[in-house]
Residue frames as qw, qx, qy, qz and C-alpha x, y, z in Angstrom:
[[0.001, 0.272, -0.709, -0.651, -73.62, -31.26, -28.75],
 [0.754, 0.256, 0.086, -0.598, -76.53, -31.68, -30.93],
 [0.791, 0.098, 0.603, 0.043, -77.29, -34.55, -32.91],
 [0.071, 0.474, -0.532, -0.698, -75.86, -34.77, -36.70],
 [0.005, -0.139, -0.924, -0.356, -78.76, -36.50, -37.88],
 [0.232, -0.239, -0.106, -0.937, -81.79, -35.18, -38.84],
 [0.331, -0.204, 0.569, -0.725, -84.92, -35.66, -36.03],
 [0.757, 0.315, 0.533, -0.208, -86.91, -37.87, -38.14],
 [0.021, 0.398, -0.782, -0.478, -85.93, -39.61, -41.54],
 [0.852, 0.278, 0.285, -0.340, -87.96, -40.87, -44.01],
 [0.430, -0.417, 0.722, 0.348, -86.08, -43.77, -46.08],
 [0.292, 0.521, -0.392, -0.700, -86.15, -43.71, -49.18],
 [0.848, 0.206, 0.202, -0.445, -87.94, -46.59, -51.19],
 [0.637, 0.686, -0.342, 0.078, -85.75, -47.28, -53.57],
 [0.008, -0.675, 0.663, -0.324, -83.02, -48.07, -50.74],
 [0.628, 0.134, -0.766, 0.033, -82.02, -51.43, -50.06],
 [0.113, -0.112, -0.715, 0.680, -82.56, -50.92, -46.13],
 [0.340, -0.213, -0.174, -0.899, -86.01, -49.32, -46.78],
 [0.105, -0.488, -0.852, 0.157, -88.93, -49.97, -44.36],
 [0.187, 0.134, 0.220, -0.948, -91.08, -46.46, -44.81],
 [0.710, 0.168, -0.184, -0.658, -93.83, -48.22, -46.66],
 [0.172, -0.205, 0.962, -0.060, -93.36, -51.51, -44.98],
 [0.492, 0.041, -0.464, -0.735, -96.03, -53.55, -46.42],
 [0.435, 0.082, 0.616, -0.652, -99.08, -55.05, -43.20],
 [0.354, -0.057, -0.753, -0.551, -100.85, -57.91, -44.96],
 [0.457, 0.101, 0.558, -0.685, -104.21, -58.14, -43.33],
 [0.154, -0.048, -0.724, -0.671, -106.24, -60.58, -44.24],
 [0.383, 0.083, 0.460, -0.797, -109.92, -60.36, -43.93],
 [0.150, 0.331, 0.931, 0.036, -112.41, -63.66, -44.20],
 [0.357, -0.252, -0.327, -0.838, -115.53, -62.68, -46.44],
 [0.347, 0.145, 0.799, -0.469, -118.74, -63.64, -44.12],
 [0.610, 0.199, -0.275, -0.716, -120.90, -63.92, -47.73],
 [0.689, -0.276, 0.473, -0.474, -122.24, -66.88, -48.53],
 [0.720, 0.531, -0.442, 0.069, -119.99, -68.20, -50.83],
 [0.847, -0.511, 0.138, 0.055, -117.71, -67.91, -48.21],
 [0.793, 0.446, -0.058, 0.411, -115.04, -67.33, -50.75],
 [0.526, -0.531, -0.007, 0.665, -111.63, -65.19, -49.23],
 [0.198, 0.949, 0.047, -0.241, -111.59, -61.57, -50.02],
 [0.678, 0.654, -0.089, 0.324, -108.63, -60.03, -51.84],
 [0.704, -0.098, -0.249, 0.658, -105.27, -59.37, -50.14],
 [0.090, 0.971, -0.030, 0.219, -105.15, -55.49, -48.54],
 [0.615, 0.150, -0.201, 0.748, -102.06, -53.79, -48.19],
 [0.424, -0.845, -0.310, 0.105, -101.42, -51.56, -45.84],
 [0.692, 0.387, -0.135, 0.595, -98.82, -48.99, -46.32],
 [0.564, -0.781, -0.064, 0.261, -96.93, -47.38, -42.73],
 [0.495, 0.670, -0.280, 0.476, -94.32, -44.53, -42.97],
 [0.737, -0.422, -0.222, 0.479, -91.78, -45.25, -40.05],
 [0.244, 0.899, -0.102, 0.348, -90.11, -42.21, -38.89],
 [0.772, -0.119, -0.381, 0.494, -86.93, -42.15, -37.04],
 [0.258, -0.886, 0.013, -0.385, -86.52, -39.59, -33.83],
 [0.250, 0.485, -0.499, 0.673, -84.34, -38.56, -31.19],
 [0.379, -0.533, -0.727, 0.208, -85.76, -40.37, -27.65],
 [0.153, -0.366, 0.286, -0.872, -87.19, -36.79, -25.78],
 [0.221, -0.035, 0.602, -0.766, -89.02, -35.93, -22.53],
 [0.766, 0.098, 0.007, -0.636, -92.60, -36.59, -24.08],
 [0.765, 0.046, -0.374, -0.522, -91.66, -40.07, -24.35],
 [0.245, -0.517, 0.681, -0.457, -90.89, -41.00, -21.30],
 [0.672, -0.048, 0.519, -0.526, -93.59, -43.07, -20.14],
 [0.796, 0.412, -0.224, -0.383, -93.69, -44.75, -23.34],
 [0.512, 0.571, -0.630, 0.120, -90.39, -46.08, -22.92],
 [0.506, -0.247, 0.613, -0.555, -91.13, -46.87, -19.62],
 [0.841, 0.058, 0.204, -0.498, -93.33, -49.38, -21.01],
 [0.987, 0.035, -0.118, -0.104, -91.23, -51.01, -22.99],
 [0.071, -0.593, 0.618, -0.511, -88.79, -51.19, -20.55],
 [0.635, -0.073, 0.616, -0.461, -91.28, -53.04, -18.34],
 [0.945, 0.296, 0.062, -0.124, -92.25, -55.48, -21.80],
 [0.473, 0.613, -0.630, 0.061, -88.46, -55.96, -22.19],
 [0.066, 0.308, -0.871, 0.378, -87.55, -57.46, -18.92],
 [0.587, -0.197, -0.727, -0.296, -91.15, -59.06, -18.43],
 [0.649, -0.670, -0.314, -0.178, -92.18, -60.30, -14.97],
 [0.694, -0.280, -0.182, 0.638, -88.78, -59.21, -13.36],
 [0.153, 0.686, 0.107, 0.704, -89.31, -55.37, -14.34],
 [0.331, -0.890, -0.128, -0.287, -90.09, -54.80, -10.86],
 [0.788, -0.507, -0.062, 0.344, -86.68, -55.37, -9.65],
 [0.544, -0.155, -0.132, 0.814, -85.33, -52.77, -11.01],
 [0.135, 0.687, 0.227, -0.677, -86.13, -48.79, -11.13],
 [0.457, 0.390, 0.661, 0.450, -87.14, -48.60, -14.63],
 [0.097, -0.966, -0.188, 0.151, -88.58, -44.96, -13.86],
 [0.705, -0.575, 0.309, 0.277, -84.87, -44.33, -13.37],
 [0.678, -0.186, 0.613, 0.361, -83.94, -45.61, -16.48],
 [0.300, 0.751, 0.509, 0.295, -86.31, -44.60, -18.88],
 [0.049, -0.989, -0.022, 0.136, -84.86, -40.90, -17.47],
 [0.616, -0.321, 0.482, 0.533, -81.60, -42.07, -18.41],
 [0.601, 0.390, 0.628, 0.303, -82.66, -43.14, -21.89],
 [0.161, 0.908, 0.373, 0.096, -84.81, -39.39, -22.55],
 [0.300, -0.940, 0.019, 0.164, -82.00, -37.31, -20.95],
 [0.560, -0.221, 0.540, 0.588, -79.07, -38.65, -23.07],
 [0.267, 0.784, -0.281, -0.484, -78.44, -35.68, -25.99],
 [0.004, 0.624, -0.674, -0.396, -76.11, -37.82, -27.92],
 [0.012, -0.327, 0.902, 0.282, -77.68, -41.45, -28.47],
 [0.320, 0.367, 0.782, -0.388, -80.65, -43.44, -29.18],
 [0.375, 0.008, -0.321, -0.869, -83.78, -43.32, -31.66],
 [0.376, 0.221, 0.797, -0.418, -87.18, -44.15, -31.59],
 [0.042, -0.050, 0.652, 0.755, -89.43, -44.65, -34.00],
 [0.224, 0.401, 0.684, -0.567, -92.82, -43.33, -35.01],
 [0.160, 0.430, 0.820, 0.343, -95.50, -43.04, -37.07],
 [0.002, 0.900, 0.369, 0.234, -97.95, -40.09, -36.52],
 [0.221, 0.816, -0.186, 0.501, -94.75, -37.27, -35.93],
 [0.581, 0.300, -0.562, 0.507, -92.57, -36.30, -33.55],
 [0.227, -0.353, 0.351, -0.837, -94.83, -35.67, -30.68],
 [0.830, -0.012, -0.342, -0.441, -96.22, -39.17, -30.84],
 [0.717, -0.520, 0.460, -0.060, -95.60, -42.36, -28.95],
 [0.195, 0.608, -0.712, -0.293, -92.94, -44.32, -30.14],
 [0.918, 0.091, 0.014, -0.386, -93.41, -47.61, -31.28],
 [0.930, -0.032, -0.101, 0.351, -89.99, -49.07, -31.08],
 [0.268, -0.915, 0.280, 0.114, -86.30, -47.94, -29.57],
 [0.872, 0.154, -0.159, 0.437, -82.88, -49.22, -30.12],
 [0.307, -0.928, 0.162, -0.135, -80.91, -46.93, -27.27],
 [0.624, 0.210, -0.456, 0.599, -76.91, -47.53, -25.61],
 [0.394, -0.888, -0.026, -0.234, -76.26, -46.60, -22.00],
 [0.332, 0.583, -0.661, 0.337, -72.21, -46.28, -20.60],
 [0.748, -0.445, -0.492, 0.010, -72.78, -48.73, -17.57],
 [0.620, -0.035, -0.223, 0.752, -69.12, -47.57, -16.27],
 [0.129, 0.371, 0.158, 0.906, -69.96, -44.08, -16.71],
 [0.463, -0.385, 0.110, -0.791, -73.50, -44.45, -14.78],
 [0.558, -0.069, -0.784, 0.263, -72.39, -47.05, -12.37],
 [0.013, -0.115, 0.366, -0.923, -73.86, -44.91, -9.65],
 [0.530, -0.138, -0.192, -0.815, -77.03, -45.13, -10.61],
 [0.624, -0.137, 0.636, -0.433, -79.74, -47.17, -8.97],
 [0.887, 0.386, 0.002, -0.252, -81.20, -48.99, -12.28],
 [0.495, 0.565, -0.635, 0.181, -77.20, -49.72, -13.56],
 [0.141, -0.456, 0.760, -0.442, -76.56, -51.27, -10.13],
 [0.658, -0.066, 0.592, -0.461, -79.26, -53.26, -10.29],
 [0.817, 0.536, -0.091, -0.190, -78.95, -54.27, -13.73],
 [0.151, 0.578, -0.782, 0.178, -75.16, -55.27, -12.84],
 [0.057, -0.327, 0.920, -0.207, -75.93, -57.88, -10.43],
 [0.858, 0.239, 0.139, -0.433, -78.98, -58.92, -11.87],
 [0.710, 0.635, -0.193, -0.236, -76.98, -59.84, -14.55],
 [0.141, 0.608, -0.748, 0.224, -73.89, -61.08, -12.63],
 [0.686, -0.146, 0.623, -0.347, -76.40, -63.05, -10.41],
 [0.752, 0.392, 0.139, -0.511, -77.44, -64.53, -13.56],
 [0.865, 0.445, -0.223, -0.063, -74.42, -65.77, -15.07],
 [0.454, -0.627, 0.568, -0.280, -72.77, -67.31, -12.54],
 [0.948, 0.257, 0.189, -0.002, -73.42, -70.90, -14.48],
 [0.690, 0.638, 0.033, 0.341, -71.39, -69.63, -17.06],
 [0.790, -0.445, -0.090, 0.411, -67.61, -68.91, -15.69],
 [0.490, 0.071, 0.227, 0.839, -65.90, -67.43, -18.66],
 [0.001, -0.654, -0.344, -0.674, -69.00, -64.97, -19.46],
 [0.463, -0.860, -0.213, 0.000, -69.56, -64.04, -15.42],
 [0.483, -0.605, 0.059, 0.630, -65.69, -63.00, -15.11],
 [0.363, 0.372, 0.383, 0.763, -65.78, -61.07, -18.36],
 [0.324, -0.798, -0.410, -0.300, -68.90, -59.33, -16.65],
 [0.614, -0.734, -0.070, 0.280, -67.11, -58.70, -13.06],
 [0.634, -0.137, 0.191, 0.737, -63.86, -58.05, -14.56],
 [0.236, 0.467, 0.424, 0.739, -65.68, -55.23, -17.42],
 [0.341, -0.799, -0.330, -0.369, -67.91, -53.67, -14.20],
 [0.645, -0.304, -0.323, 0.622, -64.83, -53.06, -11.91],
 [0.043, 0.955, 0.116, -0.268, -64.77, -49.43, -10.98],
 [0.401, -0.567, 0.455, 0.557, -61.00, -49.68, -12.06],
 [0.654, 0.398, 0.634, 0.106, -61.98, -50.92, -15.86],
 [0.256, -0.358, 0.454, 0.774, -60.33, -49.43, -18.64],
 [0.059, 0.084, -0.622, -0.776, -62.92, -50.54, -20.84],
 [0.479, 0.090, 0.419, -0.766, -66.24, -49.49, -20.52],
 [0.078, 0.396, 0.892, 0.205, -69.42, -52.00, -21.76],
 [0.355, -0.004, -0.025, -0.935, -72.32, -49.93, -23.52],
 [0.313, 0.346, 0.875, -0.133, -75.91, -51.49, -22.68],
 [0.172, 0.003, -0.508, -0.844, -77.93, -51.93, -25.53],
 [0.393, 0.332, 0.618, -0.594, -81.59, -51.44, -24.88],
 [0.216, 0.108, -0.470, -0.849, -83.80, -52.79, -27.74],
 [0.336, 0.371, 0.719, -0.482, -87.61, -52.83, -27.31],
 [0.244, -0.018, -0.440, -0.864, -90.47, -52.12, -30.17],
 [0.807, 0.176, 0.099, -0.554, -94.74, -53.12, -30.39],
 [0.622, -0.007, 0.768, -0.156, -94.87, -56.66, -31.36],
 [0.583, 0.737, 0.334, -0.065, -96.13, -55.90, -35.06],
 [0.241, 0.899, -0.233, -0.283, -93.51, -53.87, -35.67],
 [0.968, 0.235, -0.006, 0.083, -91.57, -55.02, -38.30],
 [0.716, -0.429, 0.183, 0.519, -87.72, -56.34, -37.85],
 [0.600, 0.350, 0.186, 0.696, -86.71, -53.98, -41.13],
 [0.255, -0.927, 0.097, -0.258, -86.90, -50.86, -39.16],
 [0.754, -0.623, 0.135, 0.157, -83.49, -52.67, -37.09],
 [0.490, -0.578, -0.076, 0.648, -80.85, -52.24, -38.67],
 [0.153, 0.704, 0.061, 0.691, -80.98, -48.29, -39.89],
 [0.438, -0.859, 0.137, -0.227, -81.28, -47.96, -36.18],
 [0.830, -0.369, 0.099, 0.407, -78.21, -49.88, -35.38],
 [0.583, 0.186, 0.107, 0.783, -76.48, -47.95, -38.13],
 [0.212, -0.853, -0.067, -0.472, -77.75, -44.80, -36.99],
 [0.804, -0.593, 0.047, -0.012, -76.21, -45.99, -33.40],
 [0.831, -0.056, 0.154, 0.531, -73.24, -46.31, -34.72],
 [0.234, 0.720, 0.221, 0.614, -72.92, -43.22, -36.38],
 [0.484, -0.795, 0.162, -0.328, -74.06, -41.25, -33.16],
 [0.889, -0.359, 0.101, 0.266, -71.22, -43.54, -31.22],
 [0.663, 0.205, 0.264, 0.670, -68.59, -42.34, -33.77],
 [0.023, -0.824, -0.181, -0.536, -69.72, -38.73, -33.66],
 [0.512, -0.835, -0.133, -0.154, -69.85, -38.64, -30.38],
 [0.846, -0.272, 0.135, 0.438, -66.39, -40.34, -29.59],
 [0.625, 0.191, 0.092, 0.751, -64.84, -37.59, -31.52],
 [0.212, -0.767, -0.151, -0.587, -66.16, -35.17, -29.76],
 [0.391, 0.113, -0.748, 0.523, -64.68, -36.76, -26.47],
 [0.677, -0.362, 0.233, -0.597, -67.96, -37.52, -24.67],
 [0.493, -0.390, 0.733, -0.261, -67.99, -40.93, -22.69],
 [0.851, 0.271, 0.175, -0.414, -69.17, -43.15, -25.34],
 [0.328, 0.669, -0.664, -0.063, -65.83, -45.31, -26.14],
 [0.942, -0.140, 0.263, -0.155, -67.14, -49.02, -25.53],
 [0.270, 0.525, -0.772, -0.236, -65.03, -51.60, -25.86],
 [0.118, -0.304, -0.888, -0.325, -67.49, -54.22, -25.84],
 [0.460, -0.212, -0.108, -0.855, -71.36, -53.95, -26.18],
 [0.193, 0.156, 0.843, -0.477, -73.95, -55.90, -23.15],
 [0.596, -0.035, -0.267, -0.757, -77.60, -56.68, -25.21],
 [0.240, -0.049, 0.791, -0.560, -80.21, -57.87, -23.35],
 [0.541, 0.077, -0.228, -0.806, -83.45, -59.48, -24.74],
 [0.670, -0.050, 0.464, -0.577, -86.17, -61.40, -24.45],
 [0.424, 0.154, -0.831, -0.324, -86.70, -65.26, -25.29],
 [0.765, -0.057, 0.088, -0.636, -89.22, -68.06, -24.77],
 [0.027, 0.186, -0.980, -0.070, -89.98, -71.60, -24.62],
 [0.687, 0.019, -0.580, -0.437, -92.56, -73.63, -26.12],
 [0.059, -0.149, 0.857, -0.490, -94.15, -75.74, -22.91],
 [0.186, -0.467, -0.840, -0.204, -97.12, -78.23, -23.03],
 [0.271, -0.481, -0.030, -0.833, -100.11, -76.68, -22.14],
 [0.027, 0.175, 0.842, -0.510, -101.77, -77.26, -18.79],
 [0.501, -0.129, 0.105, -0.849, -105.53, -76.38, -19.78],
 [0.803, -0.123, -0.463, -0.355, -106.60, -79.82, -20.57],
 [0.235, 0.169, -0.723, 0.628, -104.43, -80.76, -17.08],
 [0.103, -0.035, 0.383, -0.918, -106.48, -78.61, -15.40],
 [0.721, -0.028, 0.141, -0.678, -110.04, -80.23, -16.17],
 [0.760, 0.190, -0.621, -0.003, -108.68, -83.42, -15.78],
 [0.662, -0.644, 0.283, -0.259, -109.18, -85.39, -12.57],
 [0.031, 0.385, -0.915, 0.118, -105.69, -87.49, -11.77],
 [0.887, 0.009, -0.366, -0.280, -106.12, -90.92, -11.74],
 [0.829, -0.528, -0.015, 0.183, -103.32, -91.85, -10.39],
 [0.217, -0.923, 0.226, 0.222, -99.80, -90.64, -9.96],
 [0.891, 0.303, 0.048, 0.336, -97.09, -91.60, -12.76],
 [0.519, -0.405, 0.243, 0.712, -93.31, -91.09, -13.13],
 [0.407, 0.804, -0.207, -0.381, -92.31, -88.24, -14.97],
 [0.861, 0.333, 0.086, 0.374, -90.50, -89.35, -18.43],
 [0.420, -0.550, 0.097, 0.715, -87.42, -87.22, -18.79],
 [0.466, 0.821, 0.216, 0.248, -87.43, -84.83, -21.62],
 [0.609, 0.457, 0.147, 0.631, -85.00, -82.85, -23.65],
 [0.265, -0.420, -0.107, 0.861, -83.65, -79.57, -23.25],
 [0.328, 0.761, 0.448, -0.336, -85.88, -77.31, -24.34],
 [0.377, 0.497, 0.338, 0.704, -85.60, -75.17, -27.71],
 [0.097, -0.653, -0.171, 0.732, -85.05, -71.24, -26.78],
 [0.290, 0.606, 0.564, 0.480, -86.90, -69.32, -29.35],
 [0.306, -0.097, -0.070, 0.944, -86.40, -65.19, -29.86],
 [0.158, 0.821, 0.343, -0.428, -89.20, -62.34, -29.52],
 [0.215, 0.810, -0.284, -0.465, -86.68, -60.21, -31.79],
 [0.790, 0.606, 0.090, -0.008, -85.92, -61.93, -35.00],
 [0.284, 0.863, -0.380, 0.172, -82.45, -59.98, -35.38],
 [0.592, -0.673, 0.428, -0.115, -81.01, -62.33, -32.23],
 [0.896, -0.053, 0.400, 0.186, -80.39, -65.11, -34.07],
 [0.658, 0.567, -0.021, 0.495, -77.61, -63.09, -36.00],
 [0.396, -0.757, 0.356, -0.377, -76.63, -61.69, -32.71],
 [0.843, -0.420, 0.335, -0.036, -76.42, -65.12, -31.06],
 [0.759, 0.524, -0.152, 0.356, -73.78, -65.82, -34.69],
 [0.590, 0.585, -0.225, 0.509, -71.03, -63.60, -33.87],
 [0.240, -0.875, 0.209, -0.365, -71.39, -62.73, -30.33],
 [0.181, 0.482, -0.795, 0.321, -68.32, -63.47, -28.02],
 [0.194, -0.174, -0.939, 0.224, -70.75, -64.78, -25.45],
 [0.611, -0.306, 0.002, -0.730, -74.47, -65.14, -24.26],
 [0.159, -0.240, -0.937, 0.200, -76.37, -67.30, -21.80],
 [0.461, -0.514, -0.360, -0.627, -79.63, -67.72, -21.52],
 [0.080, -0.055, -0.753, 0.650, -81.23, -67.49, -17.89],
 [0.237, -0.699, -0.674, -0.015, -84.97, -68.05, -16.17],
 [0.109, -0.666, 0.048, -0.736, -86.65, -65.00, -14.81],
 [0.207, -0.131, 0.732, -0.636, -86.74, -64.49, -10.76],
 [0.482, 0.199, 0.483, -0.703, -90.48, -64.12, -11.26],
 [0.101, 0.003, 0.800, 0.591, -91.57, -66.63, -13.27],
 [0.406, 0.138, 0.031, -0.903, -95.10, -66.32, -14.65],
 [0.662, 0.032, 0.736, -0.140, -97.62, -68.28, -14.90],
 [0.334, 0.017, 0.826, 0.453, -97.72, -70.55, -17.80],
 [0.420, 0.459, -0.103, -0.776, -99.43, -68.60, -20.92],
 [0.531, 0.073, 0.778, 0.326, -101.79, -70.23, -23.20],
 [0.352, 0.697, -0.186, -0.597, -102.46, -67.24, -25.74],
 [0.231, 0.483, -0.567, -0.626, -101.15, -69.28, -28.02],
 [0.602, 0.035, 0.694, -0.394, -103.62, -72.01, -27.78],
 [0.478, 0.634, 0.103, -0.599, -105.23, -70.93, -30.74],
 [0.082, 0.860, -0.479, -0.152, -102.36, -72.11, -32.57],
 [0.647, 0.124, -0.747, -0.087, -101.10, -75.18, -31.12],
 [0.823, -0.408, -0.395, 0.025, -101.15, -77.51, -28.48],
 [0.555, 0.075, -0.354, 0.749, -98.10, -75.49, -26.46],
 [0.169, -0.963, -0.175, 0.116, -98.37, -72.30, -24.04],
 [0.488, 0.613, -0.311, 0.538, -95.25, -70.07, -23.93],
 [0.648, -0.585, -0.188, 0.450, -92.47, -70.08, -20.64],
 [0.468, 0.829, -0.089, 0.292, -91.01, -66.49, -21.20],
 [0.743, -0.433, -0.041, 0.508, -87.05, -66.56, -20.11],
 [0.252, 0.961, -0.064, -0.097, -84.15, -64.18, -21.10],
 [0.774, 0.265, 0.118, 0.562, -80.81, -64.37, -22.75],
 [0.149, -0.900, 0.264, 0.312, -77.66, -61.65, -22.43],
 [0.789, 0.577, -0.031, 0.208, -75.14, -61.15, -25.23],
 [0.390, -0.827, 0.173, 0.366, -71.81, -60.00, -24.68],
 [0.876, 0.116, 0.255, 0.393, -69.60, -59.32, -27.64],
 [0.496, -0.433, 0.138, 0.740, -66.38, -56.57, -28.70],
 [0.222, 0.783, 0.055, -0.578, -66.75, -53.51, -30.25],
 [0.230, -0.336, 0.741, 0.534, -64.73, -55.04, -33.33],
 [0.117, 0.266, 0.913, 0.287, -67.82, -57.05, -33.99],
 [0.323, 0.609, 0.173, -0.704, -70.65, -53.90, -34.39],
 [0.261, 0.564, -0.294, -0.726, -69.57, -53.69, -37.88],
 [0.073, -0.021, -0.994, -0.075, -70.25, -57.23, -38.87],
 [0.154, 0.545, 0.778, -0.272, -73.68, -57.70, -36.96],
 [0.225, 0.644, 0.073, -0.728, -74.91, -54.02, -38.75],
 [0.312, 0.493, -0.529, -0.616, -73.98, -55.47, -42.39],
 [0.078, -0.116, -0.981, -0.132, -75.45, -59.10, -41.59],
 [0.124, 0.376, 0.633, -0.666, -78.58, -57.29, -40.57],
 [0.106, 0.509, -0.376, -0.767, -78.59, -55.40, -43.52],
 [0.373, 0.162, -0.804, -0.435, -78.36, -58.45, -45.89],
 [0.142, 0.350, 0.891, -0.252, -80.70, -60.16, -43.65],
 [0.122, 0.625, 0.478, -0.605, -83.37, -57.62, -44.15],
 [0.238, 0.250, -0.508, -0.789, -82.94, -56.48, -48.13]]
């Protein structure tokens, strides 16, 4: 069955969800010798919305590997990313120079139950069981939804994009996702979740170590004890995710990396990057899609 939406969509200005002419404020320091600050350009990007295909494998691949961070190599992401391309029925990406370009963000669903076989799904199960094992009520919701016997399948939502790109492109793809879910389901392909498993990426704010590091000890002092960190989101949209979902825990990566100071520049902090799993019932879709909305007008 084809898709019932057209291969690329350009959204109309005028529409309260509109992001085709999202508006990229660049500013740019005069070097005269006044020194005075130039004038504000605008920059004006037409997002287009596609159907994931073969040509963009590799793309997705990537951010695949920038979703899950320094733990990509435990699972087969190759695998996955053939998952993603080869599913007819769900998924968009989104691009900018046509439909033979790379994509520049995704927002995808995969049946877990359905492709419980697979090497990536297997490994993305007991990652994820390993992971929330802390958390009792959310690790037997998990074991209990991934039984082969399970009545009620869990769809993983894969959502990845460039770093620039902006969060009003999210949610025409969720409602697009829906749509294709609701199509599909009445067509009686496999795509009848009864709850939905989003994964994504989150951080913490952690002194830096450069000035550590050219600094000879003196002598050895007790640490002081400090707070629980603050978890802070890559994707904007989580923290109206993290509202209504049934449950989420956050969790360290296996592989942790080493301590980033990129953001030096900035402040005094570097960044620890960790991750975080939602888990919440197909009831609530229509809720998170219309708080997205109003988040984003």
């Amino acid at each position: 069955m084809g898709k019932r939406k057209a291969n690329s969509k350009s959204v109309n200005k005028d529409d309260p969800m509109d992001i085709s002419e999202g508006e990229v404020n660049e500013k740019r320091i005069s070097e005269e010798e006044d020194n005075e600050l130039s004038e504000e350009d605008l920059v004006d990007v037409d997002f287009d919305f596609f159907d994931p295909k073969e040509i963009d494998f590799h793309t997705i691949k990537q951010l695949m590997i920038q979703l899950f961070s320094s733990d990509a190599e435990l699972f087969n992401l190759s695998e996955l990313s053939e998952l993603i391309v080869k599913q007819p029925l769900l998924g968009t990406t989104v691009k900018v120079d046509g439909a033979d370009s790379d994509p520049y963000a995704l927002l995808t669903v995969l049946n877990m139950n359905e492709h419980k076989n697979k090497e990536c799904i297997k490994q993305i199960k007991n990652y994820l069981i390993e992971k929330t094992k802390k958390d009792t009520n959310l690790n037997g919701k998990l074991v209990e939804l991934l039984k082969d016997t399970s009545k009620q399948h869990i769809g993983l939502i894969l959502s990845e994009r460039l770093i620039n790109m902006p969060v009003q492109i999210v949610p025409p793809m969720y409602k697009m996702l829906q749509e294709e879910i609701q199509w599909a389901t009445e067509d009686n392909e496999p795509y009848e979740f009864g709850w939905y498993l989003i994964v994504t990426k989150t951080y913490r704010e952690i002194a830096s170590t450069l000035d550590e590091e050219n600094e000879i000890p003196k002598q050895k002092k007790k640490k002081a004890k400090v707070s629980e960190p603050t978890i802070f989101y890559f994707h904007p949209e989580d923290e109206i995710i993290e509202r209504i979902a049934d449950f989420q825990c956050n969790f360290k990566l296996t592989n942790q990396p080493s301590s980033s100071d990129s953001k030096r520049a900035f402040s005094d902090f570097g960044i620890a990057p960790s991750m975080k799993i939602f888990l919440l019932h197909k009831s609530k879709l229509d809720k998170l899609i219309n708080d997205l909305e109003v988040a984003c007008k």
